[in-house]
Each structure stands twice: as structure tokens, then as C-alpha cells.
C-alpha positions in Angstrom: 25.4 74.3 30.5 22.4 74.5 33.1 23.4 75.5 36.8 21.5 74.0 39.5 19.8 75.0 42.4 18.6 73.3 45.7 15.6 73.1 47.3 14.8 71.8 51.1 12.3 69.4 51.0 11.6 66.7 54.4 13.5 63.3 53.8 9.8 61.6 53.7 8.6 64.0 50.9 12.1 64.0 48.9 12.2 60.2 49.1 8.9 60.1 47.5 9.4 62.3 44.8 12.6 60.2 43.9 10.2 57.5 43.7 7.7 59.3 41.6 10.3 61.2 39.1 11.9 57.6 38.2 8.4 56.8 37.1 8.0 59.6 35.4 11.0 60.7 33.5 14.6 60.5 33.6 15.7 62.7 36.0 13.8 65.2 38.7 14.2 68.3 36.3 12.7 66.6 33.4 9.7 65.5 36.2 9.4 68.4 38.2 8.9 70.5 34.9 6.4 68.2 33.2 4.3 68.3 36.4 4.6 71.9 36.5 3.7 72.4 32.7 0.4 70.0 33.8 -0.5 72.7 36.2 0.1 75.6 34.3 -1.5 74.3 30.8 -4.6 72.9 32.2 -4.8 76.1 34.7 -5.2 73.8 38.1 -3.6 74.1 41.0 -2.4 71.7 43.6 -4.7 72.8 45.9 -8.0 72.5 44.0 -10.1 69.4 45.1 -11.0 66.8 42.5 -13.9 64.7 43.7 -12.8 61.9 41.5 -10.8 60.7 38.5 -11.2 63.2 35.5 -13.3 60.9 33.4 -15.5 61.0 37.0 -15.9 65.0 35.9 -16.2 64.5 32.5 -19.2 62.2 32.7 -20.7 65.1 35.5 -20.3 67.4 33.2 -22.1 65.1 29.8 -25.2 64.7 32.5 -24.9 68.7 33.1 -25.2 69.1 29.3 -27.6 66.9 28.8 -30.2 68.0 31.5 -30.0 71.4 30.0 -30.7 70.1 26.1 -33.7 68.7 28.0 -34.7 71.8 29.7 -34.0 74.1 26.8 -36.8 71.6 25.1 -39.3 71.2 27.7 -38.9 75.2 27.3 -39.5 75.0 23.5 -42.6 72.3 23.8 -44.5 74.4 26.7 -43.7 78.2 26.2 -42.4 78.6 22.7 -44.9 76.6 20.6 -48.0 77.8 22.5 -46.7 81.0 22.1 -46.4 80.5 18.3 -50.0 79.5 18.3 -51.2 82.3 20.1 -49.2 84.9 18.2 -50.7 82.6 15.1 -54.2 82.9 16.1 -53.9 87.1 16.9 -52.4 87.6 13.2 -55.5 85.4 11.7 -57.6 87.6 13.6 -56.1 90.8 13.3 -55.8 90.2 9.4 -59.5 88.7 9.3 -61.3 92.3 11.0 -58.8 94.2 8.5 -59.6 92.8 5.4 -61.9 89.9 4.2 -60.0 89.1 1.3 -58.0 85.9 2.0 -55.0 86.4 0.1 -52.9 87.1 3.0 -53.6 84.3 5.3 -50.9 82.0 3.5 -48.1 84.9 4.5 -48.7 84.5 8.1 -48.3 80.5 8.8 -46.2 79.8 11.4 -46.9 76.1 11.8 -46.1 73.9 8.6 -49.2 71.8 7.9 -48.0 69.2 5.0 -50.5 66.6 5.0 -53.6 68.8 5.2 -54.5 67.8 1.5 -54.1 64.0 2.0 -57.4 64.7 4.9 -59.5 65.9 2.2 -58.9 62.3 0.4 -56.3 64.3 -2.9 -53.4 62.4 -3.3 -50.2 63.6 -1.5 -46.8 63.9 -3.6 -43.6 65.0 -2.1 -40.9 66.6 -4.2 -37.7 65.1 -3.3 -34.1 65.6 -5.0 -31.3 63.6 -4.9 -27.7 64.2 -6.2 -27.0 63.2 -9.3 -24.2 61.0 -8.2 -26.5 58.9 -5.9 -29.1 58.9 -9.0 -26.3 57.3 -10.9 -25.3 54.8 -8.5 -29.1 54.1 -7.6 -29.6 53.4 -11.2 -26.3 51.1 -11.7 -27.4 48.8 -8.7 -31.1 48.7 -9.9 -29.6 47.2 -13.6 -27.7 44.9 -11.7 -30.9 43.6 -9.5 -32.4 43.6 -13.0 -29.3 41.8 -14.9 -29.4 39.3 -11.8 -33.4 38.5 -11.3 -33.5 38.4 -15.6 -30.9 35.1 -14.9 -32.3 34.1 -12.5 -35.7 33.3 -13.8 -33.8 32.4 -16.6 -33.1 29.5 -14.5 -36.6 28.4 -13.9 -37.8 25.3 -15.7 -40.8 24.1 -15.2 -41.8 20.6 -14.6 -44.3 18.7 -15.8 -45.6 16.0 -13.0 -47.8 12.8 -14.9 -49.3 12.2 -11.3 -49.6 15.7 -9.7 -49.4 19.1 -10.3 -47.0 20.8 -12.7 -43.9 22.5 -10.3 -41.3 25.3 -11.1 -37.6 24.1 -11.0 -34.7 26.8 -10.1 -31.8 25.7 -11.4 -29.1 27.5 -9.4 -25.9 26.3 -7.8 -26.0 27.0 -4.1 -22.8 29.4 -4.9 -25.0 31.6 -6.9 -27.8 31.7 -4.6 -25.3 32.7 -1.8 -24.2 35.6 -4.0 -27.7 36.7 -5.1 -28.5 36.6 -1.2 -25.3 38.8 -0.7 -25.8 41.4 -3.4 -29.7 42.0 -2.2 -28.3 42.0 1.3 -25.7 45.2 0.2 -28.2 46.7 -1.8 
């Protein structure tokens, strides 16, 4: 069984905490503990000053977040890639008074260059790899595109005009064309 204590509060403030604790919870323990809990979990005090609502702060805070991403990249665009270039062009320098023998300028390259043979008119050919499940399912649509363009022109007939020139007919329900426009749509 809890005991109980009391506490002197003014008529004015007591009355409005009546008010408040009914909306709250179902009696003035249950609300005075759940607004103390509030406090003490989120580490504020009564006293602190909220300029606005907390989505007010949490949008402050997004901007604050943001502006320093964009600082952190102006940084990167004007002092760490010139500096990349510079230490770049001291190695090249460095390793051409050392030794004339070019088999160590490809161990020092900082920047990526990966269209540098595509400017001296070779063809360019990327590499890329896929999953194998993505191959598969890449390959199961393409058959269907195939399966469905292989009926469809089996639908063409062509016409022969007597007064004009020949025309090709597509004979396709509008159903089917709806669901040839929906399946190259998803694909």
C-alpha cells in the first residue's frame, strides 16, 4: 500500500495542475511522475528556455548539419584537391630528377583519369559485374520482351492496296496492346 504525502502549492497553481493531470493521466501521481520521468529521461529542466516547439529545434539543428556538410566540401574542393595536385606534381618531379625510367609514374597517381584513352580516339570499355541473380532475372525479362515482340509481329499482316501503296496491318486486340504497354512500362 503506497502512503502519501502533501505538498503546499498556491490555490491558482494547484487548480491548474488538477486541470492538466485529468488530461494527462488518471490521477496526479500517475501525472506528476510521467512529467518528472520527461525531465529526467530527456535530461531538461524546467527552467531551460525553448525558443520554439521541438520540431522548431530539430529543423535548426538539420540546417546546422547541413551548412557544415557544405563547409566540410567547400574545404575538400579548395584546399584538399589542390593540395592533391600539388603533392601530385612534387612526386612526378621528385621521381623524374631521380630516375628517368618511367615505370614508377603509374604508382604515384592520385587523381583517377578514366577516359584518357577515349582522347586519343581507342575505344573505351568498362568492366562492369553484376550479381548473378540480377543476370538471371535480366535475362528472364529480356525472353519475355523477346516471347512478346516474336507475337507480336506475328500479328502483322500486310495489306495489299489495288489503288495505293501496300500497308502493314497489326492485328492486336486493344487488351493485348494495353498489356504489351504495361509489361515494357515495368521493364
Amino acid at each position: 500500500m503506497d502512503t502519501f504525502s502533501t505538498v503546499r502549492f498556491k490555490i491558482k497553481v494547484a487548480n491548474r495542475f488538477r486541470k492538466f493531470s485529468i488530461q494527462l493521466a488518471r490521477t496526479h501521481t500517475e501525472a506528476l511522475e510521467s512529467m518528472l520521468d520527461f525531465f529526467e529521461v530527456h535530461e531538461l529542466s524546467p527552467m531551460d528556455s525553448i525558443d520554439g516547439s521541438l520540431s522548431a529545434i530539430e529543423i535548426r539543428i538539420k540546417k546546422r548539419i547541413g551548412n557544415a556538410i557544405a563547409i566540410i566540401r567547400d574545404i575538400e574542393k579548395s584546399q584538399t584537391l589542390p593540395t592533391v595536385a600539388m603533392l601530385q606534381s612534387l612526386f612526378e618531379q621528385q621521381f623524374e630528377e631521380e630516375h628517368d625510367n618511367e615505370f614508377l609514374d603509374d604508382d604515384f597517381e592520385f587523381i583517377e583519369t578514366k577516359f584518357e584513352d577515349v582522347e586519343r580516339g581507342e575505344a573505351w570499355e568498362e568492366e562492369t559485374t553484376i550479381p548473378k541473380i540480377r543476370y538471371d532475372r535480366l535475362e528472364e525479362k529480356m525472353e519475355g520482351l523477346k516471347a512478346d515482340f516474336s507475337h507480336v509481329l506475328s500479328k502483322v499482316k500486310e495489306v495489299k492496296h489495288s489503288f495505293g501503296k501496300d500497308y502493314l496491318k497489326l492485328e492486336l486486340t486493344l487488351e493485348e496492346i494495353e498489356k504489351y504497354k504495361r509489361s515494357i512500362k515495368n521493364a
